[in-house]
N, C-alpha and C positions, 0 to 999 in steps of 0.2 A: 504494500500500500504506500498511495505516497506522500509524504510527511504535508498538513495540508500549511507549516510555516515554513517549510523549504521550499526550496525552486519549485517555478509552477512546472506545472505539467507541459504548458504549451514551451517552455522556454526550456525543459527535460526532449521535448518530441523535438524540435526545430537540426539539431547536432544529430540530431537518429534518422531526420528525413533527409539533412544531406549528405550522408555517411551512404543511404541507400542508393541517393542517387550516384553518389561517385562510386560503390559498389558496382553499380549496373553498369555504367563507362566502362569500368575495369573490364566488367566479362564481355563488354562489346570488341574494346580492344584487342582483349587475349585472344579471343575469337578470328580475331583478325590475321594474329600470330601461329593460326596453326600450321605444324608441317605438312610441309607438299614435296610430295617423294622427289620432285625434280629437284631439288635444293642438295640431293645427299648423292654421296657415292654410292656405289652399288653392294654397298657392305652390307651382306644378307642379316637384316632384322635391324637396324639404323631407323630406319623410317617410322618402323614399330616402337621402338625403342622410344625414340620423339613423339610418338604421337601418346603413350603411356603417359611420359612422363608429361605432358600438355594436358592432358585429362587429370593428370593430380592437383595441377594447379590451378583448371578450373570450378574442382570439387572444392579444393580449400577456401578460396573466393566466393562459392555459394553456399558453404557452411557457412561462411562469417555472416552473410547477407543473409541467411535465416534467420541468424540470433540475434542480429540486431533490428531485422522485422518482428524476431518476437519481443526485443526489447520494448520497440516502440507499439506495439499490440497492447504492453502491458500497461504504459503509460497512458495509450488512452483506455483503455478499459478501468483502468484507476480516476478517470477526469471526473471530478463531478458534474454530472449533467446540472445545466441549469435552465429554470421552465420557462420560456419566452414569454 
């Protein structure tokens, strides 16, 4: 829950929403950067090898990006509604 004399919520969510978006950049970018067998010698599993290890690094980039969507999940589900 969140402390309701500490930082607000919106000013808790604001650092969690552009953290997402620079997240999503990230994976647009890396995306960008994946291997393409022309790039490599003909050294049998090379390609494979880069395309593995490109896959680790866009799984770690989209765990981060979970838990900080659930960060901010958590933030506003903690907001108090207020009645118009």
């Amino acid at each position: 829950m969140i402390h309701l004399n500490g930082t607000s919520a919106a000013q808790l969510a604001e650092p969690l929403a552009a953290a997402t978006t620079a997240l999503r950049a990230t994976l647009e970018a890396l995306a960008a950067c994946a291997p393409n067998g022309r790039d490599y010698y003909h050294t049998p599993g090379a390609v494979e090898v880069a395309l593995a290890e490109h896959v680790v690094r866009l799984q770690a980039v989209h765990g981060v990006l979970a838990e900080i969507l659930e960060l901010r999940e958590h933030v506003y589900e903690h907001t108090p509604r207020r009645s118009k």
